[in-house]
C-alpha positions in Angstrom: 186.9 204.0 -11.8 185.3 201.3 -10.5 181.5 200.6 -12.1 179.9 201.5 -8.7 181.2 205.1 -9.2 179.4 205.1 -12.5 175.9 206.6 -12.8 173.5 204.9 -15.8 170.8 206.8 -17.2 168.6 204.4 -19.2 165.4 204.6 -21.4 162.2 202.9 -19.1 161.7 199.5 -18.9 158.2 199.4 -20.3 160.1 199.9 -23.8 161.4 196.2 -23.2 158.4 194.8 -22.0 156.6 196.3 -25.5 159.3 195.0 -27.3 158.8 191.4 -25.5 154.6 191.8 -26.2 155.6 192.4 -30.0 157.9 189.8 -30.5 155.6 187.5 -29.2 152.8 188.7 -31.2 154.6 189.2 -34.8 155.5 185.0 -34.0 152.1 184.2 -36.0 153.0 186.1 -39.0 156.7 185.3 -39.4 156.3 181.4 -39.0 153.4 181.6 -41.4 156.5 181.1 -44.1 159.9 181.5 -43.8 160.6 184.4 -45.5 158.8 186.5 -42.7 161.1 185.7 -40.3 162.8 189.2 -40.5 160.0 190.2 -39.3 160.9 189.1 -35.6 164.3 191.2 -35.9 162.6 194.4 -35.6 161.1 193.8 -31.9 164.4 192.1 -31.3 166.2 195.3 -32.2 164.0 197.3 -29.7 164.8 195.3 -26.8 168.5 195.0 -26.8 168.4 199.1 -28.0 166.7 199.7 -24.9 168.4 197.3 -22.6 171.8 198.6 -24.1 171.4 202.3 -25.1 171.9 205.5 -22.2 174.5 207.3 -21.1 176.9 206.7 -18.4 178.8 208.9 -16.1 181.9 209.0 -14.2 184.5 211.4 -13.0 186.6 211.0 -16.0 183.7 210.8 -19.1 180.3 210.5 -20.4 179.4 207.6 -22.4 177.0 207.6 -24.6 175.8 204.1 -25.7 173.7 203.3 -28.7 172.3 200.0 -29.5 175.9 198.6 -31.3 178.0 201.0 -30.4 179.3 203.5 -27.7 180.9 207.1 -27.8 183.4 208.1 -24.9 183.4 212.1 -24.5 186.2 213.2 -21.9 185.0 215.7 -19.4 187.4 218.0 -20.5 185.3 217.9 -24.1 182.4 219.1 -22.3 182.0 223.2 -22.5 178.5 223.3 -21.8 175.6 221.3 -19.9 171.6 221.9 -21.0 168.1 221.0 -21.9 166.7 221.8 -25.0 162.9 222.6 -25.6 161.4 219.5 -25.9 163.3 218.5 -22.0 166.5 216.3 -23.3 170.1 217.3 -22.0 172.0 218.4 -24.5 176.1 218.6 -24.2 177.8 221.2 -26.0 181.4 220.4 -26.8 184.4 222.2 -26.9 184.8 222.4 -31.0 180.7 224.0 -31.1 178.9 220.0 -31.8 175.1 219.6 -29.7 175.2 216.2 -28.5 171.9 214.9 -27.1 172.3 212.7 -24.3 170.6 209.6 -24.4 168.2 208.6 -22.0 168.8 211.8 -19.9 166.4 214.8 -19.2 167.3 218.4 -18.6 165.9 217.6 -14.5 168.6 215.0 -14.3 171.3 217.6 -14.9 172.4 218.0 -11.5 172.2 214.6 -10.9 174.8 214.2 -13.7 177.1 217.0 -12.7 177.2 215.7 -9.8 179.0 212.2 -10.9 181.9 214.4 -12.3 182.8 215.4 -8.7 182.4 219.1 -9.6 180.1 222.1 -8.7 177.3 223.5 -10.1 177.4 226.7 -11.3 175.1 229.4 -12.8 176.7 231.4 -15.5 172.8 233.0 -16.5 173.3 236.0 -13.5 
Protein backbone atom coordinates (compact mmCIF):
# COMPACT_ATOMS: atom_id res chain seq x y z
CA UNK A 1 0.00 0.00 0.00
CA UNK A 2 1.28 3.08 -0.88
CA UNK A 3 1.24 5.88 2.21
CA UNK A 4 -1.44 7.91 0.40
CA UNK A 5 -3.86 4.98 0.91
CA UNK A 6 -3.14 5.26 4.56
CA UNK A 7 -5.42 7.21 6.95
CA UNK A 8 -3.53 8.86 10.25
CA UNK A 9 -5.49 9.66 13.22
CA UNK A 10 -3.27 11.87 15.46
CA UNK A 11 -3.64 13.49 18.96
CA UNK A 12 -4.13 17.76 18.31
CA UNK A 13 -1.46 19.87 17.67
CA UNK A 14 -2.00 22.24 20.52
CA UNK A 15 -0.37 19.16 22.65
CA UNK A 16 2.98 20.09 20.72
CA UNK A 17 2.64 23.63 20.89
CA UNK A 18 2.28 23.17 25.05
CA UNK A 19 4.98 20.88 24.92
CA UNK A 20 7.14 23.71 22.98
CA UNK A 21 5.69 26.64 25.70
CA UNK A 22 7.07 24.14 28.50
CA UNK A 23 10.23 23.42 27.20
CA UNK A 24 10.96 26.83 26.74
CA UNK A 25 9.82 27.71 30.13
CA UNK A 26 11.47 24.79 32.29
CA UNK A 27 15.02 26.34 30.36
CA UNK A 28 15.42 28.78 33.59
CA UNK A 29 15.26 26.11 36.02
CA UNK A 30 17.33 23.34 34.33
CA UNK A 31 20.39 25.62 33.40
CA UNK A 32 20.27 27.02 36.90
CA UNK A 33 22.81 23.88 37.52
CA UNK A 34 23.44 21.02 35.68
CA UNK A 35 21.90 18.45 37.27
CA UNK A 36 18.43 19.86 36.32
CA UNK A 37 18.82 19.31 32.95
CA UNK A 38 16.52 16.18 33.03
CA UNK A 39 14.19 18.40 33.69
CA UNK A 40 13.91 19.52 29.85
CA UNK A 41 13.36 15.69 28.82
CA UNK A 42 9.92 15.61 30.16
CA UNK A 43 8.47 18.44 27.66
CA UNK A 44 10.71 16.80 25.15
CA UNK A 45 9.01 13.49 25.60
CA UNK A 46 5.56 15.19 25.08
CA UNK A 47 6.27 16.58 21.83
CA UNK A 48 7.81 13.78 19.87
CA UNK A 49 4.72 11.39 21.80
CA UNK A 50 2.43 13.65 20.21
CA UNK A 51 4.09 14.23 16.95
CA UNK A 52 4.66 10.29 16.74
CA UNK A 53 1.81 8.53 18.57
CA UNK A 54 -1.94 7.55 16.59
CA UNK A 55 -3.07 5.08 14.68
CA UNK A 56 -2.84 4.41 11.09
CA UNK A 57 -5.00 2.61 8.72
CA UNK A 58 -4.95 0.79 5.58
CA UNK A 59 -6.59 -2.03 3.82
CA UNK A 60 -4.32 -4.63 5.16
CA UNK A 61 -3.84 -3.28 9.18
CA UNK A 62 -4.16 -0.90 11.89
CA UNK A 63 -1.14 0.50 13.43
CA UNK A 64 -1.06 1.70 16.44
CA UNK A 65 1.98 3.88 17.23
CA UNK A 66 3.22 4.93 20.68
CA UNK A 67 5.91 7.34 21.31
CA UNK A 68 8.96 4.48 20.72
CA UNK A 69 7.26 1.97 19.46
CA UNK A 70 4.44 0.67 17.09
CA UNK A 71 1.93 -2.41 17.05
CA UNK A 72 0.71 -3.80 13.66
CA UNK A 73 -2.82 -5.63 14.11
CA UNK A 74 -3.95 -7.42 10.74
CA UNK A 75 -7.48 -6.76 9.85
CA UNK A 76 -8.18 -10.23 10.01
CA UNK A 77 -7.36 -9.71 14.07
CA UNK A 78 -10.03 -7.35 14.28
CA UNK A 79 -13.59 -9.11 15.45
CA UNK A 80 -15.07 -6.02 16.65
CA UNK A 81 -15.14 -2.06 16.12
CA UNK A 82 -16.49 0.43 19.23
CA UNK A 83 -16.53 3.30 21.46
CA UNK A 84 -16.34 2.93 24.99
CA UNK A 85 -18.08 5.40 27.59
CA UNK A 86 -15.74 7.97 27.90
CA UNK A 87 -15.92 8.38 23.46
CA UNK A 88 -12.44 6.37 22.47
CA UNK A 89 -12.64 3.47 19.78
CA UNK A 90 -11.96 0.49 21.14
CA UNK A 91 -10.85 -2.76 18.92
CA UNK A 92 -11.79 -6.02 20.07
CA UNK A 93 -9.66 -8.77 18.79
CA UNK A 94 -10.16 -12.11 17.81
CA UNK A 95 -8.47 -13.95 21.05
CA UNK A 96 -11.14 -11.48 23.58
CA UNK A 97 -8.03 -8.35 24.18
CA UNK A 98 -9.81 -4.43 24.24
CA UNK A 99 -7.36 -2.37 22.43
CA UNK A 100 -7.87 1.33 22.65
CA UNK A 101 -7.07 3.07 19.61
CA UNK A 102 -4.93 5.88 19.95
CA UNK A 103 -5.82 9.17 18.89
CA UNK A 104 -9.28 7.91 17.56
CA UNK A 105 -12.85 8.62 18.72
CA UNK A 106 -15.89 6.41 18.54
CA UNK A 107 -17.34 9.35 15.67
CA UNK A 108 -14.36 8.52 13.62
CA UNK A 109 -15.44 4.89 13.27
CA UNK A 110 -16.82 5.03 10.01
CA UNK A 111 -14.16 7.06 8.84
CA UNK A 112 -11.86 4.18 9.80
CA UNK A 113 -13.92 1.29 8.45
CA UNK A 114 -13.96 2.89 5.59
CA UNK A 115 -9.94 2.70 4.98
CA UNK A 116 -10.29 -1.08 5.11
CA UNK A 117 -12.29 -1.04 1.91
CA UNK A 118 -15.21 -2.79 3.60
CA UNK A 119 -18.92 -2.11 4.63
CA UNK A 120 -20.43 -0.97 7.49
CA UNK A 121 -22.66 -3.02 9.16
CA UNK A 122 -25.08 -3.02 12.10
CA UNK A 123 -25.17 -6.25 14.04
CA UNK A 124 -27.39 -4.22 17.12
CA UNK A 125 -31.05 -5.03 15.06
Amino acid sequence: MSRADTLHFRHNQAILVAAIVAFIGALPLATARWWLLWVLLVPLAVAVWSWRAGTDADTRELRLRALVGQRRIPWERVAELSGDARGRAVARLDDGELLVLPAVRAADLPRLISATGRELTDNAG
